[in-house]
N, C-alpha and C positions, 0 to 999 in steps of 0.2 A: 060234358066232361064229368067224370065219376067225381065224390067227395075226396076216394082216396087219393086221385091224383091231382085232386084240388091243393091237397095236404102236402103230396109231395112236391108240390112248385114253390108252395109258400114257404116249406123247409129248405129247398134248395136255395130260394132269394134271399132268406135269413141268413142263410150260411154265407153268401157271399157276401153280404151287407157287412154282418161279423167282420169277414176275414180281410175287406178293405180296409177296416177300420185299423185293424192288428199290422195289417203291410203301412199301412200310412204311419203309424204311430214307431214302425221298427226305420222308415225313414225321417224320426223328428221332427214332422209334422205337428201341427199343433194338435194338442189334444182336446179331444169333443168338450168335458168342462170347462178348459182353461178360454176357450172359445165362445162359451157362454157368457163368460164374466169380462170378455174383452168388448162385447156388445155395450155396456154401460162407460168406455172409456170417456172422458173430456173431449169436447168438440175441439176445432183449432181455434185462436184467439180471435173475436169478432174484427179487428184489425187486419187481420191475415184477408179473412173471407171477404170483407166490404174489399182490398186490394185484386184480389183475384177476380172481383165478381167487376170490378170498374173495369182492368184488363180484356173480360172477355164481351162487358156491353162495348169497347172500344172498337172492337172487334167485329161485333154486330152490326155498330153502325157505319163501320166505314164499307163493310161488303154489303150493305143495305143503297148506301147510297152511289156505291162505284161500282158495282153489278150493271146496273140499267148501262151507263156508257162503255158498256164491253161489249164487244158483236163476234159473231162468229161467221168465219171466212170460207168461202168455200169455191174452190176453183177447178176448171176446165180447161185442158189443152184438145183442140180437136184432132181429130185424124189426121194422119200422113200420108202419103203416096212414096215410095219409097227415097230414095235420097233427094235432097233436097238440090244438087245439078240433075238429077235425071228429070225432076218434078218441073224444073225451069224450061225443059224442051219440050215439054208434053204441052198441044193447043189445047186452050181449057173447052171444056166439053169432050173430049175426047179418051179420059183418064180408061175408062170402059173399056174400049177399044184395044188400046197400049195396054192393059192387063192378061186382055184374052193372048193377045201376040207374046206375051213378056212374062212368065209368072214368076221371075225371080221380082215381080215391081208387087209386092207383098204391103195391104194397108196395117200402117201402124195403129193398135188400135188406140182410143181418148182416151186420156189419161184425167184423173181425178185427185186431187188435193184438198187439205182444210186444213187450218190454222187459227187464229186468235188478231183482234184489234184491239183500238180504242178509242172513241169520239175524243178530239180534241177539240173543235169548237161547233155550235149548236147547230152550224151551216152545213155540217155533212161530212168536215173533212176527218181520215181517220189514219193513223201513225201503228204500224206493222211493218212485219221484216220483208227482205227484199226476197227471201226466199219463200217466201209464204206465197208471192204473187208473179215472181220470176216465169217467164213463158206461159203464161197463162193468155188465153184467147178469150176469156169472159170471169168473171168474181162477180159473186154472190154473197151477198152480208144479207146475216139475220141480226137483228136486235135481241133482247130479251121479250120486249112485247110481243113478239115472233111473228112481227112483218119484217117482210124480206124487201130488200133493195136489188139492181141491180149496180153495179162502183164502177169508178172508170179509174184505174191508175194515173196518178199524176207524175209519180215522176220514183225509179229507182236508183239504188244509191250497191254497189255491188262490194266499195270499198269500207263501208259501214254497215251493211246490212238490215239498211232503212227503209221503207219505201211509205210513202203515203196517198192513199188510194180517197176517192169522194163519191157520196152516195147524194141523190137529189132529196133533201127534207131539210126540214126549217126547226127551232124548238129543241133541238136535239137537247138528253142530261150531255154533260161533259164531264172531261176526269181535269181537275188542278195538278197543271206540272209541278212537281217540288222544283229543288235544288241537290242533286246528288253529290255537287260539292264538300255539302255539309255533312254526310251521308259515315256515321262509324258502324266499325264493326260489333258486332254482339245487339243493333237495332232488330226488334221486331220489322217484320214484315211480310205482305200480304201477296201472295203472287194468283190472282184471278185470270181462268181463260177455258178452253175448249181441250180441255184432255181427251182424248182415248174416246173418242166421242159426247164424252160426259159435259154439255153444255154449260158453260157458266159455274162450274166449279171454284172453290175458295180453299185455295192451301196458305195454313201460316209456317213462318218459319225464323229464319235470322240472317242479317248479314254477314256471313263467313269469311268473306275476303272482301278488298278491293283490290285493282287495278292487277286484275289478272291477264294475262296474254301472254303470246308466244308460245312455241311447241307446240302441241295438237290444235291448240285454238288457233292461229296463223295458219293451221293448214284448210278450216273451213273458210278461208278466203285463196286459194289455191297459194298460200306462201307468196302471193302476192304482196311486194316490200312497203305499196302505197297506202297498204288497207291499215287502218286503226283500229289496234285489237289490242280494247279496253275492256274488259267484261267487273261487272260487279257480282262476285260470287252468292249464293243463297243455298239454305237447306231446305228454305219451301219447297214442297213436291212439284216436279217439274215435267212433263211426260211430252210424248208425240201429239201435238194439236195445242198445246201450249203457246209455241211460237207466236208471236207479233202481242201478248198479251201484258197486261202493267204489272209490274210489281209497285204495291205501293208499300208507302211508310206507317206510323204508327199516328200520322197527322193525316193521313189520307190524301198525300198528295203523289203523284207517280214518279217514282225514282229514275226505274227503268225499262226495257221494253226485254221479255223473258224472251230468249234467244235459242240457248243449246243446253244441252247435259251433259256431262260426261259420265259413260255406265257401260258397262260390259255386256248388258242386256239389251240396250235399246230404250227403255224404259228406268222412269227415276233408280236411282241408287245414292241418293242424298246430297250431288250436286251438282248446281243449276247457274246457268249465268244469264246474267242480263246487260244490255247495252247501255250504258249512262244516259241519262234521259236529256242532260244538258247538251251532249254531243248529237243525240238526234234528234235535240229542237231544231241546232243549229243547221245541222241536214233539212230539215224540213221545210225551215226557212227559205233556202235554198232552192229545194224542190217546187215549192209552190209559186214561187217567183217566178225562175226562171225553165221550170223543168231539169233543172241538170244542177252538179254539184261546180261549183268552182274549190280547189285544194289546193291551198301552196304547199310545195315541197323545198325542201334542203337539199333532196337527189342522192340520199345516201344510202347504202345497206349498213345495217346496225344491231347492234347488240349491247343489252344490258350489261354493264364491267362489271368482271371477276378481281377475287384479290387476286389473282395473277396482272389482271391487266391495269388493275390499279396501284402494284408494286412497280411497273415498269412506265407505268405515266408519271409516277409520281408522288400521287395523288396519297394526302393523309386519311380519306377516307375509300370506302366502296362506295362509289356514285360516280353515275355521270354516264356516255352510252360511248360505246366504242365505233369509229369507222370501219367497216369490212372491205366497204368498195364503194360506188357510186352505179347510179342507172343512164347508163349512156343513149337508151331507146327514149328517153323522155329530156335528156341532154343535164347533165348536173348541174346546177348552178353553187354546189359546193366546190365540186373542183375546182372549176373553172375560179372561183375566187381563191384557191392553194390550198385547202383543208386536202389529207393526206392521209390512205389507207393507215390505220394505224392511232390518229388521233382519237384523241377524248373530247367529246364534246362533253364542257359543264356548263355551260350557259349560253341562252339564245335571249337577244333582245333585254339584257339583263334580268330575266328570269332563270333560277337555277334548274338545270335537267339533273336527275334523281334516277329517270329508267326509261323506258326507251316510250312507254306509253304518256308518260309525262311529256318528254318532247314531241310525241304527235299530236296529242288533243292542243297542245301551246301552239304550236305552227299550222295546225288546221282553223286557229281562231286569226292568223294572218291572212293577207290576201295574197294570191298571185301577183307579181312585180315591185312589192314592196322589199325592200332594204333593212335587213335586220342585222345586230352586229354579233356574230358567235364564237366564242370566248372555246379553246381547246387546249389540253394539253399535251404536248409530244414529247416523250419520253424525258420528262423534266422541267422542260420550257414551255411556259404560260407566252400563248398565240392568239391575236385577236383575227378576226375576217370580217370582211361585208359582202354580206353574201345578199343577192337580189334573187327575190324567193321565185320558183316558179310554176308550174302550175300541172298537178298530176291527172293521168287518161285511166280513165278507169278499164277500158278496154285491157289496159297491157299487163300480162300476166308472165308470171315468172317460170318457166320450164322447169320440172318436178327432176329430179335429177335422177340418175339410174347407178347401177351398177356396176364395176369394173368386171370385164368380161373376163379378162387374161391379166397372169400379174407378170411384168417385166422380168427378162432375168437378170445374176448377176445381182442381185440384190446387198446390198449393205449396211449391217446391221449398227444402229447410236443408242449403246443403253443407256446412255445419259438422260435422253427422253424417250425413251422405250419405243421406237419404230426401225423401222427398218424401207430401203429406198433404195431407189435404182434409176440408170438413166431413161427415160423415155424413148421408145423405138421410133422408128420410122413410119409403122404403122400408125400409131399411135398420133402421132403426128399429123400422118395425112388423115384418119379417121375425124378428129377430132379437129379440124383447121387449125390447129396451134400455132401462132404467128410468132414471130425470131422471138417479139417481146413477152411473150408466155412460155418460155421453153426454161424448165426446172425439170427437178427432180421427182417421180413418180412415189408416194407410197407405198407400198407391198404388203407391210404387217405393223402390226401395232400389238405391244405386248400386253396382254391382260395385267399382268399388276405392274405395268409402269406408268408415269405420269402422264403420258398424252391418251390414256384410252379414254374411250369415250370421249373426249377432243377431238384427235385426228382421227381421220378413216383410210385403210385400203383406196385409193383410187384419187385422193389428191395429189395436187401436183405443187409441192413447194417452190414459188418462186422469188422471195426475199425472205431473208432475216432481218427483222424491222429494228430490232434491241436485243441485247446491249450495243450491238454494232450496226448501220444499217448497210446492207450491203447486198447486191443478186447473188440469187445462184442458178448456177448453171449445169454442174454436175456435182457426183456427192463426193468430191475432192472438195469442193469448198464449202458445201456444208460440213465436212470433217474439220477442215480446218477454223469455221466460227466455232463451233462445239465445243472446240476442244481449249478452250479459250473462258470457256462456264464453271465458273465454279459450283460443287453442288449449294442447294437451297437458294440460288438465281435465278432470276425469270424469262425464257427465251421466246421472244414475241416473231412470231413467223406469218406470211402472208401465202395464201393457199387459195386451191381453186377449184372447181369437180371437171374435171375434162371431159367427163362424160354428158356434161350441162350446156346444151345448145344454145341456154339463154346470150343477149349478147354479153350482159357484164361476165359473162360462165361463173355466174356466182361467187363470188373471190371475198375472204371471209377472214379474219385477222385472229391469229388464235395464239394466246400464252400460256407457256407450260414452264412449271416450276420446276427445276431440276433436278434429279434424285439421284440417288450415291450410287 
């Protein structure tokens, strides 16, 4: 390269050195002196930095010492032959055969999985989610030392999403169960495990919430009424491979077991739940015993009260869980003791219910066929029961409900509570088995700014008015006639159902709407 155009590079780089400087400084950027002499500012006060710096050896040492008892999961479902009645008629040795003859009998191919644990005691046994290990045909743990085990599951838990698995070795480190009891929001904490392949990762973060559930989290147990969906919120980063790993405290001991996220992407978006670690000891407890969960139940569908349903209970506060229905597949032992769609349950056993996760982790700490005494109120009147608990199938799962196909006609419109209703047809009827004792009024429309949206929906089927009056209905002559009996700013508590909902209770769900002018 010639000198001249040596010259003209190092002019051109000049000029632009220059001209950044002049653009930075026309956006108020600090200026090159002033930037010289901020070099020399005061350090932060030696109290500041010894605090930060105790902070982050805290930190050191708890992912120093709770690393080693974190393993990474890694699982195998083997191949398939096509459906599983066709697979049952095929003689074994023969699959070869029946493929050349059949090519719709197509092998599914193995499927692969990983996830996150945790040694809990130095014997081998280790506490992960039940989805980490769900249909798995083999599980592989690596340690951190990066010997690899082969694990035998002991026992899963579908309603909690617990499972804990045992690998053959002696010595093992172990992680210290906390007390999540104890557990506020705004604590430090540590959530270690197998992201995105990245072994043995350490994200910190915070406690964000507690005693999160229902809505989207209830639906990773398929809306199943039986499952206990308690999540302890976190900002630790949280990703795919995470699963079945601890979060721990700022004492180093394990809160909880890092479960799901919720993110638009798939991947962290800043929040992470984890299962209480008190309620999957007592899972494990369980599991390790006897392989299987025992779970008393109440037998109820339920829901966190609204001040709608705490105006029309009664109630001087919002607390307490509302009746929807009962589960008839597993037999109620609420009903049957007289609790009634519609009640408030505030206390079980003389402990007061708060929300709807309070009263499950309470009654999942009773036993099946015990006798407890639960305190409700119905629409004013404090009700006591004895109800003899009984015992939930993790098998039984709630039918996801669908869509109303066709809307009735004839429809009639209550802007009192913003829908509008029609009598159920014939069809309707036969499609849907609707028996004498469920025949109400269909849904049609629900008014965007009136007081039931988002409440009601298209496709229920109202078949009492529970409060102010309790009373059936049967056609929407007598829902006109309760209605119109409401004054506005009253609360009209209604009992509904999804007709479209196979299940057997057909999902039947108690909902109050406050009345608008």
């Amino acid at each position: 390269m010639s000198k001249t155009a040596r010259l003209s590079i190092g002019l051109v780089a000049t000029a632009a050195f220059i001209g950044g400087l002049l653009v930075a400084s026309g956006f108020n950027l600090t200026p090159f002196g002033y930037a010289q002499q901020s070099s020399s500012a005061s350090r932060p006060p030696a109290s500041t930095v010894q605090s930060l710096t105790e902070t982050s050896n805290a930190f050191v040492s708890i992912a120093e010492h709770l690393t080693p008892a974190v393993v990474s999961i890694q699982t195998r479902q083997d191949a398939r032959r096509g459906t599983p009645q066709r697979r049952g008629q095929v003689p074994p040795g023969m699959e070869e055969f029946f493929d050349q003859l059949d090519p719709n009998r197509q092998r599914q191919q193995p499927s692969e999985g990983s996830g996150s644990g945790f040694i809990v005691t130095p014997d081998g046994y280790i506490m992960t989610n039940n989805h980490v290990v769900a249909g798995a045909d083999r599980v592989t743990v690596a340690l951190q030392d990066r010997r690899v085990f082969s694990a035998k599951v002991i026992g899963r838990d579908p309603l909690t999403d617990v499972a804990v698995i045992k690998i053959e070795a002696s010595g093992l480190p172990a992680v210290t169960l906390g007390n999540d009891l104890n557990t506020r929001v705004g604590e430090w904490v540590l959530a270690i495990g197998n992201p995105l392949a990245l072994d043995f990762t350490v994200t910190a973060g915070i406690v964000s919430a507690l005693n999160r559930g229902g809505g989207s989290l209830r639906q990773l147990y398929g809306g199943n009424p039986s499952a206990i969906v308690d999540y302890i919120q976190t900002d630790a980063a949280i990703n795919p491979g995470n699963s079945g790993g601890p979060l721990v405290n700022a004492r180093g001991e394990v809160i909880g077991i890092n479960s799901a996220i919720a993110s638009p992407t798939g991947t962290y978006a800043g929040y992470g739940f984890a299962i209480p670690i008190t309620l999957a000891k007592d899972v494990m407890d369980d599991l390790v015993k006897t392989g299987r969960v025992e779970r008393a139940i109440l037998g109820v569908l339920i829901n966190d009260v609204t001040p709608e349903d705490a105006q029309s209970a009664g109630l001087k506060e919002i607390r307490g869980v509302i009746v929807n229905g009962f589960n008839p597949t597993e037999g109620s032992p609420a009903k049957r003791a007289g609790i009634q769609a519609g009640d408030v349950i505030v206390s079980v056993a003389g402990r007061e219910v708060d929300r709807v996760s309070t009263l499950q982790r309470f009654v999942r700490s009773l036993q099946p066929g015990q006798s407890v005494q639960v305190v409700t109120m119905r629409f004013g009147t404090r009700m006591t029961f004895q109800v003899k608990l009984g015992e939930a199938q993790a098998e039984e799962q709630v039918a996801s409900a669908e869509r109303n196909d066709g809307a009735p006609e004839k429809s009639q419109t209550y802007d009192k509570i913003g829908i509008a209703v029609a009598p159920l047809t014939a069809e309707q009827v036969r499609r849907a088995e609707i028996s004498e004792a469920e025949r109400g009024v269909v849904i049609t429309d629900v008014n965007v700014n009136g007081p039931s949206y988002q409440r009601l929906f298209p496709g229920l089927v109202v078949i009492e008015v529970l409060y102010p009056e309790r009373r059936r209905v049967t056609t929407a002559a007598e829902l006109e006639a309760l209605l119109s009996k409401v004054k506005t700013g009253q609360v009209v508590t209604l009992l509904v159902y999804n007709m479209q909902d196979r299940s057997a209770d057909k999902a039947t769900r108690v909902v109050s709407v406050r009345v608008g002018s």
